[in-house]
KEKE-3310 file (N, C-alpha, C; in steps of 0.2 Angstrom, whole numbers, plus 5000, padded with zeros to 4 digits):
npx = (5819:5814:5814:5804:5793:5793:5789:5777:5768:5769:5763:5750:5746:5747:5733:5725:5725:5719:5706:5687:5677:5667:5663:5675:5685:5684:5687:5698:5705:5700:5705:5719:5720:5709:5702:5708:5719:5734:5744:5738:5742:5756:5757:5754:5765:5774:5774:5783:5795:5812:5820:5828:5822:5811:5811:5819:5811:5798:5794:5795:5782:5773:5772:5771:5758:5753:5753:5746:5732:5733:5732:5718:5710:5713:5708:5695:5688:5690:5683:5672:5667:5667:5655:5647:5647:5646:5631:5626:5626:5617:5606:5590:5581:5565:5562:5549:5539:5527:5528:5530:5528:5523:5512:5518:5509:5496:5479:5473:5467:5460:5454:5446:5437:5431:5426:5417:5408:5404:5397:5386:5379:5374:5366:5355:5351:5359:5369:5387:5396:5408:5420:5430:5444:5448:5440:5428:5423:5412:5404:5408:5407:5396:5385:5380:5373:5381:5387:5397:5403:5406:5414:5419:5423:5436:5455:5464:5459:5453:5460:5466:5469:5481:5475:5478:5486:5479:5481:5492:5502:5502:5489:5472:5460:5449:5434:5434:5447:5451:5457:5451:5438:5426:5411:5409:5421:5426:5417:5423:5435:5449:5449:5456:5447:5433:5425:5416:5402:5403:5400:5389:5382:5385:5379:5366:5366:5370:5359:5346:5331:5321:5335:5348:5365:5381:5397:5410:5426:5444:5446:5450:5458:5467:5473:5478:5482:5481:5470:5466:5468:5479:5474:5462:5449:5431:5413:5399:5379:5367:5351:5338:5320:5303:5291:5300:5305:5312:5310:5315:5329:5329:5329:5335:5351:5351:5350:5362:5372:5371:5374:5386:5395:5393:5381:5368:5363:5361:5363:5357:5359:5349:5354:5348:5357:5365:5370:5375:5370:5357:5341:5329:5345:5354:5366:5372:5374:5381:5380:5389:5399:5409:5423:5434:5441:5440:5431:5417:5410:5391:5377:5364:5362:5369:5386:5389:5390:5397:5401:5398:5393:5386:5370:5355:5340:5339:5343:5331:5336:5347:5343:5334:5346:5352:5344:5333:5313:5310:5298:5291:5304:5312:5323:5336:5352:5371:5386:5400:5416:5427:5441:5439:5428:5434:5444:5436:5429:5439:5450:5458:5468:5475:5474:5485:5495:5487:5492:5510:5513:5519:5525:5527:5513:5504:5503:5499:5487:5481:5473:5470:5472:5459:5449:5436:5422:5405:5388:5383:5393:5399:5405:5417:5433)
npy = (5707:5695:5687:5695:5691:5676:5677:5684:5675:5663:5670:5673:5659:5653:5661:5657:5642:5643:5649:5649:5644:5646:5659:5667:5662:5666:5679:5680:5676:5688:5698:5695:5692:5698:5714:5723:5720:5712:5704:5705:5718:5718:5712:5723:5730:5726:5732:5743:5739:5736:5727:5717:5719:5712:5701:5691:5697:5693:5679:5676:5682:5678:5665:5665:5669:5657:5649:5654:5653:5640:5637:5642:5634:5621:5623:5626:5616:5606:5613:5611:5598:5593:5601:5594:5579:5583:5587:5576:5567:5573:5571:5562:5549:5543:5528:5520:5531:5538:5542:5559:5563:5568:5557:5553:5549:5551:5551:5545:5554:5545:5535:5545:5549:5537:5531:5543:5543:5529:5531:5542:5533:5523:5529:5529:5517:5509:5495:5490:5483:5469:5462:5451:5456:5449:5445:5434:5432:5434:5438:5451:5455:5449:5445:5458:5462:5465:5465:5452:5460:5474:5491:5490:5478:5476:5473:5485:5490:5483:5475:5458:5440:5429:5415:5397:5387:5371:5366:5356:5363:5376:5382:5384:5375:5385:5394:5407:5412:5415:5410:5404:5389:5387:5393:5392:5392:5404:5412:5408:5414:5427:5442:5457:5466:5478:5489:5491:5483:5470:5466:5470:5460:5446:5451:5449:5437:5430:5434:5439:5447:5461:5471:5483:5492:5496:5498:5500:5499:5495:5495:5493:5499:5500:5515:5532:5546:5565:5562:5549:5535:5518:5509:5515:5521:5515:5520:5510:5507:5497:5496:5486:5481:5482:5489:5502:5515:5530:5542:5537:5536:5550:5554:5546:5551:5566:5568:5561:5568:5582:5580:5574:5586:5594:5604:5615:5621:5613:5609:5596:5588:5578:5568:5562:5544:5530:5513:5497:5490:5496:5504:5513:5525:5536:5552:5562:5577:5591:5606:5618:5635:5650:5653:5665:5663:5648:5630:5628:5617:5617:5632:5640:5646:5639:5640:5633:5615:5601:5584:5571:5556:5542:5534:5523:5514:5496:5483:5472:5463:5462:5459:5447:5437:5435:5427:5433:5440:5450:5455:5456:5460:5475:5491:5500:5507:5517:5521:5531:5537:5540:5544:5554:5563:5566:5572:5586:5589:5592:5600:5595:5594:5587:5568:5559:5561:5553:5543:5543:5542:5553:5560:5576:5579:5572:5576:5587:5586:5576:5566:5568:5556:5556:5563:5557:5553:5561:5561:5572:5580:5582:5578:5580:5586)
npz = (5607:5603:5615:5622:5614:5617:5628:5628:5620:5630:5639:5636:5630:5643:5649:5637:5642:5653:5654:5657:5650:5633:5633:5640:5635:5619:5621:5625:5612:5605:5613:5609:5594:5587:5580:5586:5593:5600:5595:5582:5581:5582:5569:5561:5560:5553:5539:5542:5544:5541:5526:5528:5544:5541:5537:5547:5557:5555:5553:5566:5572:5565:5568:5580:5581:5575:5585:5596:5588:5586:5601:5603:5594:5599:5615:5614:5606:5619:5628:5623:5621:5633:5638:5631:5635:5649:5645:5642:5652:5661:5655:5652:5642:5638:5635:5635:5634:5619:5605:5598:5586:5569:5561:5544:5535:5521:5516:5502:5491:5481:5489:5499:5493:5489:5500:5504:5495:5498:5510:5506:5501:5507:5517:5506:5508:5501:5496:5498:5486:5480:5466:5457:5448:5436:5424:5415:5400:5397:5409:5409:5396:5389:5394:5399:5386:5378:5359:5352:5341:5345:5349:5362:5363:5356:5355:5356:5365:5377:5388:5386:5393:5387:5378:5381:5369:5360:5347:5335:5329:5336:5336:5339:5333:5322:5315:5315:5314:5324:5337:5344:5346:5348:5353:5365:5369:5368:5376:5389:5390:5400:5404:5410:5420:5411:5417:5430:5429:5428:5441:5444:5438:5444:5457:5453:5450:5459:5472:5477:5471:5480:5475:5481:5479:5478:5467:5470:5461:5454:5438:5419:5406:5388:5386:5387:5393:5401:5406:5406:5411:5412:5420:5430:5444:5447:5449:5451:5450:5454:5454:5457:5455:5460:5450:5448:5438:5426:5435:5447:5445:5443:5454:5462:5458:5458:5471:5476:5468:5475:5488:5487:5481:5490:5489:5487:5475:5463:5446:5435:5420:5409:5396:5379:5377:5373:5377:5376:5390:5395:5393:5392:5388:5396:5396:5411:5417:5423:5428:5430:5437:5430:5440:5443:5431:5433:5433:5441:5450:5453:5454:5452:5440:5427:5420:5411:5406:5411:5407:5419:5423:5417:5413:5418:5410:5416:5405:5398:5393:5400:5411:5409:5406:5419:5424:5426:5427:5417:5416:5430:5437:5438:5433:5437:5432:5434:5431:5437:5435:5449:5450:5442:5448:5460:5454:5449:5463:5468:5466:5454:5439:5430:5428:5428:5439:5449:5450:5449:5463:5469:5483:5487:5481:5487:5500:5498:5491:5499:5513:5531:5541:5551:5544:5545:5531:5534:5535:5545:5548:5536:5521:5514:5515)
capx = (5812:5813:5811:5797:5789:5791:5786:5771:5767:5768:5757:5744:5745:5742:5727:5720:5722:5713:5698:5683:5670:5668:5665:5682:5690:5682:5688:5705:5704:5698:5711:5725:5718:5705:5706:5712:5723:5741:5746:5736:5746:5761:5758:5754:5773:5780:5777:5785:5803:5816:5818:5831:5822:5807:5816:5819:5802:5792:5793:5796:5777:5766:5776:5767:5750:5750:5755:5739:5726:5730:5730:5712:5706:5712:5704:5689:5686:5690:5679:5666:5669:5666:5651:5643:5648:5640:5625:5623:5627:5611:5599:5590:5577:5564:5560:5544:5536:5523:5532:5526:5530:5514:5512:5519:5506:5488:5474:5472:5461:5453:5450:5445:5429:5426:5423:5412:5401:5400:5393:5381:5374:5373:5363:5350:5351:5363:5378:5394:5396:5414:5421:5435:5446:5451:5434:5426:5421:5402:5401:5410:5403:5389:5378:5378:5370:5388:5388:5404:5405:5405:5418:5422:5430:5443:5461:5466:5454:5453:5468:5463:5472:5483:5473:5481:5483:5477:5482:5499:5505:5500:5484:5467:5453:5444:5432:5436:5454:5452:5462:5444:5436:5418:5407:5408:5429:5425:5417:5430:5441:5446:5454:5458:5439:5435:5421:5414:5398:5403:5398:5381:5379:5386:5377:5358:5365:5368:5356:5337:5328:5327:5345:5353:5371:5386:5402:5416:5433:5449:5447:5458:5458:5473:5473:5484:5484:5480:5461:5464:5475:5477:5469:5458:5443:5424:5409:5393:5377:5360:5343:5333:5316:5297:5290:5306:5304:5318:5310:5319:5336:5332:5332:5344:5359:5352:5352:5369:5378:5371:5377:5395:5399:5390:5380:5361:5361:5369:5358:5359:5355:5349:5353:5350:5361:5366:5374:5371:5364:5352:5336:5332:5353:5355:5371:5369:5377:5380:5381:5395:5400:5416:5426:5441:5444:5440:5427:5416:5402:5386:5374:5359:5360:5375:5390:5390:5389:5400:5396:5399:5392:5380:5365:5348:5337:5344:5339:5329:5342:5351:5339:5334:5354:5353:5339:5325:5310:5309:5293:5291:5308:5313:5328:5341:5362:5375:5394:5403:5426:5429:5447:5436:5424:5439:5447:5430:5429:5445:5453:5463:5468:5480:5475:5493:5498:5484:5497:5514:5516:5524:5524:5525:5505:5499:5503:5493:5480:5479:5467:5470:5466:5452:5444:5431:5416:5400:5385:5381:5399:5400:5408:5421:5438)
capy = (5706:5686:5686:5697:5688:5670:5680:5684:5669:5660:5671:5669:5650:5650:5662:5653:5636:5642:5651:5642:5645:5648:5666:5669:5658:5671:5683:5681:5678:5696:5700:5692:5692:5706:5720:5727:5713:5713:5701:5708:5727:5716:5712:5729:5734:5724:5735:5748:5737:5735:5721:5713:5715:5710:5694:5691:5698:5691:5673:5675:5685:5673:5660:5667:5670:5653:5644:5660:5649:5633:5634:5643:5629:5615:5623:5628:5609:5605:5614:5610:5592:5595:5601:5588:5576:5586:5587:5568:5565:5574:5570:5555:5547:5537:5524:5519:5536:5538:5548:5565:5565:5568:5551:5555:5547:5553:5547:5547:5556:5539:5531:5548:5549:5531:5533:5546:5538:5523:5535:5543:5530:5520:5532:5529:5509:5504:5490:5492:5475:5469:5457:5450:5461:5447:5441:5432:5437:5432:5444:5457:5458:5445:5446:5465:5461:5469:5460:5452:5469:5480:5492:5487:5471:5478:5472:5488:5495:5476:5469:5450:5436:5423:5409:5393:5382:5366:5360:5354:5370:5382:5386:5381:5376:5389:5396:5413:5414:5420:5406:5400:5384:5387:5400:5390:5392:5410:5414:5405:5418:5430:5446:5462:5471:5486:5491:5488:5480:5462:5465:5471:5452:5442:5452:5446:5429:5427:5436:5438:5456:5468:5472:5491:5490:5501:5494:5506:5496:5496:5496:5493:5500:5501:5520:5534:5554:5568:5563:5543:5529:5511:5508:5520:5519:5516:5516:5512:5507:5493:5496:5481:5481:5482:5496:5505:5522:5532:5546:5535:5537:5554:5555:5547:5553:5571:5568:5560:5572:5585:5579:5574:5592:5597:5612:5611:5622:5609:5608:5591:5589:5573:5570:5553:5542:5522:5509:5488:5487:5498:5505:5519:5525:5546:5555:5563:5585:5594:5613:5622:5644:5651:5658:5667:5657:5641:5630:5626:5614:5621:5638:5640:5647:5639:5644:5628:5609:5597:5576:5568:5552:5537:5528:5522:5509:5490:5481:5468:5454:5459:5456:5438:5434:5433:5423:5437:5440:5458:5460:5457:5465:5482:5494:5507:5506:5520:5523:5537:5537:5541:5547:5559:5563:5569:5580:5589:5593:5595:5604:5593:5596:5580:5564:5555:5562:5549:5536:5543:5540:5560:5563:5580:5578:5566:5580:5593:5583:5569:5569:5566:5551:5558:5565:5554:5556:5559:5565:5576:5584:5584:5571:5582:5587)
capz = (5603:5601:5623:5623:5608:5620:5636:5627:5620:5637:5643:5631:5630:5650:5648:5636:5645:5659:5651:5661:5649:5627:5633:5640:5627:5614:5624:5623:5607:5604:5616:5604:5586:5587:5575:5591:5597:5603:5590:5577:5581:5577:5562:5555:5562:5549:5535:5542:5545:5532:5522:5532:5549:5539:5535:5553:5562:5551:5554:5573:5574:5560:5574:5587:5580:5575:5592:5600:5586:5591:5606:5604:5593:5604:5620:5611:5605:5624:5632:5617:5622:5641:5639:5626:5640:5655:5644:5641:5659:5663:5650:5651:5636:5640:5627:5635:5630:5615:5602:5598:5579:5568:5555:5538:5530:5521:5514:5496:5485:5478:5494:5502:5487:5489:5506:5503:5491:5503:5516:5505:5497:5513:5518:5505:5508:5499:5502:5495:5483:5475:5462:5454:5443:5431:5423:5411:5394:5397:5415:5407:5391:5385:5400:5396:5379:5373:5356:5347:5336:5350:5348:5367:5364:5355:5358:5359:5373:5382:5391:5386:5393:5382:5381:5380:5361:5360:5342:5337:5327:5340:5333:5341:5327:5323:5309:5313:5313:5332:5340:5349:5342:5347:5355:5373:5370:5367:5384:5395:5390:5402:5403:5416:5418:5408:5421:5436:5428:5430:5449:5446:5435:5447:5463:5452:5447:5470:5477:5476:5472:5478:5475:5478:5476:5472:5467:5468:5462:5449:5430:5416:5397:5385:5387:5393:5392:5403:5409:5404:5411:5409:5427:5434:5447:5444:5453:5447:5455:5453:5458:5457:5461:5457:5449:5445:5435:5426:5441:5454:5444:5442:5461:5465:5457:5462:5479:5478:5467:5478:5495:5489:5481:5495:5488:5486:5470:5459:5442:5433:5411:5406:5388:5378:5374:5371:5381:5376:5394:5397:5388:5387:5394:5399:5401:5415:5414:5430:5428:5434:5436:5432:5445:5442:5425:5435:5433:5449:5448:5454:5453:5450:5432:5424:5414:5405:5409:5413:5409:5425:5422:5412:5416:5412:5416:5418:5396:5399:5390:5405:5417:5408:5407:5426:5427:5430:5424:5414:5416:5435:5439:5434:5438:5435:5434:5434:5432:5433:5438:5453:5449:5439:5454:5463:5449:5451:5469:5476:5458:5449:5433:5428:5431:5428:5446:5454:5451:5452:5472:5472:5493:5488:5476:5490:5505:5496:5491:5503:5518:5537:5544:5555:5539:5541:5529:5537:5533:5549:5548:5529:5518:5512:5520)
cpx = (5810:5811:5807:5792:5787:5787:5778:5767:5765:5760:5750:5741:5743:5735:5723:5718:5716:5708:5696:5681:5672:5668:5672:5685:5690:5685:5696:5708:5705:5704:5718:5725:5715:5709:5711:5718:5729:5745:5744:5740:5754:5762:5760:5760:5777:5780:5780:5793:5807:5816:5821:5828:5817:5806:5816:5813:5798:5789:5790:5786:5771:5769:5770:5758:5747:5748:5746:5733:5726:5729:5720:5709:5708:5709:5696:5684:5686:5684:5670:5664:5667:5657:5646:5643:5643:5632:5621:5623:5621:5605:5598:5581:5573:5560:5553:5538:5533:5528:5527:5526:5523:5516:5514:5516:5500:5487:5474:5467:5456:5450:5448:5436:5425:5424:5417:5404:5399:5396:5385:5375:5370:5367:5354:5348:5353:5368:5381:5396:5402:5416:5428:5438:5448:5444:5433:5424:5413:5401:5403:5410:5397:5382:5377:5374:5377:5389:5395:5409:5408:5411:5424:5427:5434:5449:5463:5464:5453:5459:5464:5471:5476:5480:5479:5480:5483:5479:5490:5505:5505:5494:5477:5461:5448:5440:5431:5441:5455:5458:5458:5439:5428:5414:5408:5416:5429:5424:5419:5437:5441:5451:5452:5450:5438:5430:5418:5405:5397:5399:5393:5379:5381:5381:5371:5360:5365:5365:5348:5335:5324:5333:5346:5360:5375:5391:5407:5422:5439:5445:5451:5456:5465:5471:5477:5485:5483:5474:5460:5470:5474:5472:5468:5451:5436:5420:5403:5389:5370:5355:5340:5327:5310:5295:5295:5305:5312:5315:5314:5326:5337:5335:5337:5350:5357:5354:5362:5374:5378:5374:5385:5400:5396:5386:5371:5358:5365:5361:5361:5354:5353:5349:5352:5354:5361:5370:5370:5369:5359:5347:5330:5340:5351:5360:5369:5375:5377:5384:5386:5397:5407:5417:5431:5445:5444:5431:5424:5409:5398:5385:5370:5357:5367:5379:5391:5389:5396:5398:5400:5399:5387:5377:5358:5346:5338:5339:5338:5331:5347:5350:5338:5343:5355:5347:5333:5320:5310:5301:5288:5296:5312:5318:5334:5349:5362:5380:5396:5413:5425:5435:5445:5430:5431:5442:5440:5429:5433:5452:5460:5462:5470:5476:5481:5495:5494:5490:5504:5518:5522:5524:5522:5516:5502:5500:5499:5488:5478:5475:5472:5466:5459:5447:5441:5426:5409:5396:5381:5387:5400:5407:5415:5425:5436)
cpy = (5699:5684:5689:5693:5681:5674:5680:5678:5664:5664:5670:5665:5651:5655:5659:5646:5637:5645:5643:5639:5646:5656:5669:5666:5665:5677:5684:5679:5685:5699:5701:5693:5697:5709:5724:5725:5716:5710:5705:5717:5724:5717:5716:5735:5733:5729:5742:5746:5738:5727:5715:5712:5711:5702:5691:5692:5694:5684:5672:5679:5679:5667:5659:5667:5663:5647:5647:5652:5643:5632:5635:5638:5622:5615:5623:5619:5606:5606:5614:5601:5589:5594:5598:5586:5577:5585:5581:5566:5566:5573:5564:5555:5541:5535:5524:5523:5535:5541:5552:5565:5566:5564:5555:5553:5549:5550:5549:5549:5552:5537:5535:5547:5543:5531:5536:5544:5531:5527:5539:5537:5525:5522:5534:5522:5504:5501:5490:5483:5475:5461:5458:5454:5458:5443:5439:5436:5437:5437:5448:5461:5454:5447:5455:5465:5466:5463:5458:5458:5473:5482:5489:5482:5470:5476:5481:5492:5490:5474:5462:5446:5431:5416:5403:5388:5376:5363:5363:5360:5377:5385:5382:5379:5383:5393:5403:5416:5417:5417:5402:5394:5383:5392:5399:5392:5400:5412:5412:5412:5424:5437:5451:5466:5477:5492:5488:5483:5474:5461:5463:5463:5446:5445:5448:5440:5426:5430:5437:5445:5455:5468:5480:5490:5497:5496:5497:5499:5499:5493:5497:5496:5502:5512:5525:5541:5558:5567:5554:5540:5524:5508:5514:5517:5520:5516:5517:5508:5503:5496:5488:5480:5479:5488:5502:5507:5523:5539:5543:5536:5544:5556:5555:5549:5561:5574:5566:5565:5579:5584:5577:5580:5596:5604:5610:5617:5617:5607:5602:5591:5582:5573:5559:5549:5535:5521:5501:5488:5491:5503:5509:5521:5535:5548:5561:5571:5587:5600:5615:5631:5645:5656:5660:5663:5650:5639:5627:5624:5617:5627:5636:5643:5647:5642:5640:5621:5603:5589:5573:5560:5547:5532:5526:5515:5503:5488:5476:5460:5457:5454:5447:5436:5433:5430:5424:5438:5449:5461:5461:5461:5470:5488:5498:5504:5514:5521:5529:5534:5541:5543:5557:5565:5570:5574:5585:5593:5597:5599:5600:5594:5590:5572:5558:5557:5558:5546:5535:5541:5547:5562:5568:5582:5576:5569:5585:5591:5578:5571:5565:5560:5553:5561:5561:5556:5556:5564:5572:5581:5586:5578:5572:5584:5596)
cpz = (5604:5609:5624:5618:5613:5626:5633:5624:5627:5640:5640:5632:5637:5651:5645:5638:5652:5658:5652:5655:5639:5626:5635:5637:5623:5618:5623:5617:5602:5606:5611:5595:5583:5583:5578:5594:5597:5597:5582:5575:5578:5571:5555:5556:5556:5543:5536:5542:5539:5532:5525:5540:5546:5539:5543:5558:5561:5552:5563:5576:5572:5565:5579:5585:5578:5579:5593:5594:5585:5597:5607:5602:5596:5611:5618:5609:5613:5628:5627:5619:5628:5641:5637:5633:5648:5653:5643:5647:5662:5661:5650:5646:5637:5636:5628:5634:5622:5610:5599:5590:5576:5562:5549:5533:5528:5517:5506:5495:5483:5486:5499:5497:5489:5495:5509:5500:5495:5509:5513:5503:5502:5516:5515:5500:5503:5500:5495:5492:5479:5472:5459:5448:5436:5431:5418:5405:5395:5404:5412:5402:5388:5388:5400:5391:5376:5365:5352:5344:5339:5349:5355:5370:5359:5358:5361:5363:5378:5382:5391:5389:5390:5385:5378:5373:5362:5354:5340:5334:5332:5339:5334:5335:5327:5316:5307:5311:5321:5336:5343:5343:5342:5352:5362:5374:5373:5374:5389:5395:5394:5401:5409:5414:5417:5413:5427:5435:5430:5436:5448:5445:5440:5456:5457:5450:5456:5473:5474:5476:5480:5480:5475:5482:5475:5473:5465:5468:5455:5445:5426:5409:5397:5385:5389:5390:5400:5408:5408:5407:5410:5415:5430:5438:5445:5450:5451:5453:5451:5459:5455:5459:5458:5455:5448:5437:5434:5433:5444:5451:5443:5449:5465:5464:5458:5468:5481:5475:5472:5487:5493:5486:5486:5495:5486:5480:5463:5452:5436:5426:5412:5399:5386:5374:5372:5375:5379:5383:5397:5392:5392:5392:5394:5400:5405:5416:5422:5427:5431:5432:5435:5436:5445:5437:5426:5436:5438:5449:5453:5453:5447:5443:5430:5418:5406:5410:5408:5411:5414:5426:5418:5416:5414:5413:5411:5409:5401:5398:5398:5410:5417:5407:5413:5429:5431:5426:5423:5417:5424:5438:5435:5438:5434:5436:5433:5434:5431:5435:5442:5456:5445:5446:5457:5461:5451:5457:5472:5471:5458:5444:5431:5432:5433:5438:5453:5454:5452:5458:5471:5478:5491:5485:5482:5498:5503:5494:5496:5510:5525:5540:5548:5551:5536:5538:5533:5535:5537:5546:5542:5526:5515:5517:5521)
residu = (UNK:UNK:UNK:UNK:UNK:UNK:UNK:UNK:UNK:UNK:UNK:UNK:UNK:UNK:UNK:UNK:UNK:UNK:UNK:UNK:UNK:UNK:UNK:UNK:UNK:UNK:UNK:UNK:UNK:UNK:UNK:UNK:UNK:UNK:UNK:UNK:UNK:UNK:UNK:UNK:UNK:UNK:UNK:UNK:UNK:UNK:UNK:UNK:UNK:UNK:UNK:UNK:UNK:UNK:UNK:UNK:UNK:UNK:UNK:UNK:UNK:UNK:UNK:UNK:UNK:UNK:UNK:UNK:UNK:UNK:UNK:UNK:UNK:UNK:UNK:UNK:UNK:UNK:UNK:UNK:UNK:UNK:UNK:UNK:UNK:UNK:UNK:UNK:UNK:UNK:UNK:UNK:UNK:UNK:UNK:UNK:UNK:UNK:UNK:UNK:UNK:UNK:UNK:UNK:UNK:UNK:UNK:UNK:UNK:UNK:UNK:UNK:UNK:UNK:UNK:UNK:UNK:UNK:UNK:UNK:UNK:UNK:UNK:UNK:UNK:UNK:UNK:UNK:UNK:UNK:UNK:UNK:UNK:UNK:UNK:UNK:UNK:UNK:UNK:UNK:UNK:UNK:UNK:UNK:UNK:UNK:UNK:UNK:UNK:UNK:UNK:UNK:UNK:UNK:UNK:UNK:UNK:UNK:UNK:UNK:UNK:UNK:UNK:UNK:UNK:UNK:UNK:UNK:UNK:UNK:UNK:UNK:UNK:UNK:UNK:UNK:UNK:UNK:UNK:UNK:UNK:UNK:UNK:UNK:UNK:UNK:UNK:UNK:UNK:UNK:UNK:UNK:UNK:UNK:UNK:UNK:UNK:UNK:UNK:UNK:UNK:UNK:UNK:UNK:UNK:UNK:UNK:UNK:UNK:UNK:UNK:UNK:UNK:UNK:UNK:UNK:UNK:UNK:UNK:UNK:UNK:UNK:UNK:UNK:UNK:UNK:UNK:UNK:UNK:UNK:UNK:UNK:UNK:UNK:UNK:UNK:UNK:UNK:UNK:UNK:UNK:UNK:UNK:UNK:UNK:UNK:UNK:UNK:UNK:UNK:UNK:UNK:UNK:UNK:UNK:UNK:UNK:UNK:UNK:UNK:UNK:UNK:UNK:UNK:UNK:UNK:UNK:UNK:UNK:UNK:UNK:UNK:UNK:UNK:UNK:UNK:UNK:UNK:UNK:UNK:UNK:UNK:UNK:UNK:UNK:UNK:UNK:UNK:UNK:UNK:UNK:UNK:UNK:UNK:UNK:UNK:UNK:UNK:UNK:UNK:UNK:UNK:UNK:UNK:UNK:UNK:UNK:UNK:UNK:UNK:UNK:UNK:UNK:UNK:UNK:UNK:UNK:UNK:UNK:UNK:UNK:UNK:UNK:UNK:UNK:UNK:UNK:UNK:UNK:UNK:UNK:UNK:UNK:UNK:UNK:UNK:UNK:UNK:UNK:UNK:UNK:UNK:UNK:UNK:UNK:UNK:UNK:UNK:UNK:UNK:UNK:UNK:UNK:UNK:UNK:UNK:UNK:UNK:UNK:UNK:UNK:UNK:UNK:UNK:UNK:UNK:UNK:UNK:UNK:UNK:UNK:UNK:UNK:UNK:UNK:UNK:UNK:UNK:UNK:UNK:UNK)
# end
């Protein structure tokens, strides 16, 4: 039995050295192992021996079947090793090729909207004007007619600056207890801007009427929920001119809200409200249908209204704070968010995931670089 056990073995081992290929490897294999196999018949002898041949066969068989699976798993790595080798030998890679991959990057949401709004508006002559994001108190609220009071200059709605002390305690002279010694101290101070307003004051203090303008940029308030963060995007927009009517604000922002949800039943509220720099101000309602429990701005007889954005025509303390005459020149603002803009079209719910950077938010929303906006093709993706 022990010279049949090696005879066969021998013979094995030299079949399976000479299997060309991993099919005749497997192959004997099946041969040897198989539920059918020669060795596998072995094994099911043993329970029929006694205890003593048991003793005896037993080791002399599991001997065998474990020579038969290394030899497989040493040719098998062999001929697995071989053929890497041929494959590298014949493959060549050539670097100076283009790669085929597709960019992993997209466009965002914000700078997909501002894009858009720079192409409408462009389209009814207006230039894209920007400004510092750390401003004074005087462009960003005086020259608004925003007065001292306003709840807007609030600590904690305003990121102000630490101004520097001057007197020997730490504490500046001052008759209010503010830490500011005189009204000139007062409007040097600066702090992160709470709107994009500042622009408008510095495009009429450098440039000459007419002025039309938008100023899409960052924004800062202490804020922070669902629909609010600490920096979020604005874009508002000046008309400056002669004979400037609230008709021409009501135009324009029809025209633009209809061309960037792209639909030409789009039904806008005017309602009135207040703002220190403009006289009379309007918030301004866009109609929207529900659709399967979702709301979807436009239709021609709405389910409700939406507010969008605020405007109304330029106070006349603005206009003299920039060195014009009110009663020659005459003219229209507007701001709406542009983070909000976006929630609207393209259905977000959350604004907190603008700011994340989650790849997987910024694959589902993001746009392709070739999603340029245009007004022949359509401004949206």
């Amino acid at each position: 039995m022990t010279q049949d056990l090696n005879q066969m073995r021998d013979h094995m081992l030299t079949a399976i050295a000479a299997a060309s290929g991993l099919d005749a490897l497997d192959a004997c294999r099946v041969e040897a192992l198989g539920k059918q196999g020669t060795i596998t018949a072995l094994l099911k002898t043993l329970g029929k021996m006694t205890p003593d041949e048991r003793l005896v066969q037993g080791p002399l068989i599991q001997g065998l079947r474990e020579a038969v699976a290394n030899g497989i798993a040493e040719r098998k790595a062999t001929l697995e090793r071989a053929a890497l080798d041929a494959r590298l030998a014949s493959e060549t890679l050539d670097m100076t090729l283009p790669a085929d991959a597709t960019p992993a990057g997209t466009i965002h949401p914000v700078s997909q909207v501002m894009d858009e709004l720079a192409e409408i508006f462009a389209d009814l002559g207006f230039a894209v004007a920007t400004g510092p994001e750390i401003e004074t108190d005087w462009h960003n609220f005086t020259a608004l007619n925003i007065p001292e009071t306003h709840p807007a200059r609030a600590m904690h709605d305003t990121f102000y600056f630490e101004e520097p002390r001057t007197a020997g305690d730490g504490q500046s002279p001052s008759s209010d207890g503010d830490g500011f010694a005189d009204d000139a101290a007062r409007t040097k101070r600066t702090l992160l801007r709470t709107h994009t307003s500042p622009v408008q004051i510095r495009t009429m203090l450098s440039q000459k009427p007419p002025i039309r303008i938008i100023a899409p940029g960052r924004t800062y308030r202490s804020d922070s929920d669902a629909t609010h963060t600490p920096m979020f995007h604005q874009v508002e927009g000046l008309v400056i001119d002669k004979g400037i009517t609230l008709g021409h604000l009501k135009w324009t922002l029809e025209t633009f809200v209809k061309a960037f949800f792209e639909r030409d039943d789009i039904v806008l509220r005017l309602r009135p409200s207040y703002f220190p720099f403009t006289e009379p101000s309007v918030e301004i309602d866009v109609g929207y249908t529900l659709v399967k429990g979702k709301r979807v701005v436009g239709g021609a007889e709405p389910d409700g209204w939406l507010e969008i954005l605020g405007s109304g025509m330029v106070h006349r303390k603005v206009i003299e704070a920039c060195g014009l005459d009110p009663d020659e020149w005459q003219g229209f603002a507007f701001g709406c968010g542009i983070d909000r803009l976006a929630m609207l079209k393209y259905g977000m719910d959350d604004l907190r995931p603008f700011f994340d950077g989650d790849i997987r938010w910024l694959k589902h929303y993001g746009f392709s670089s070739l999603d340029v906006p245009t007004l022949s093709g359509g401004v949206g993706a």
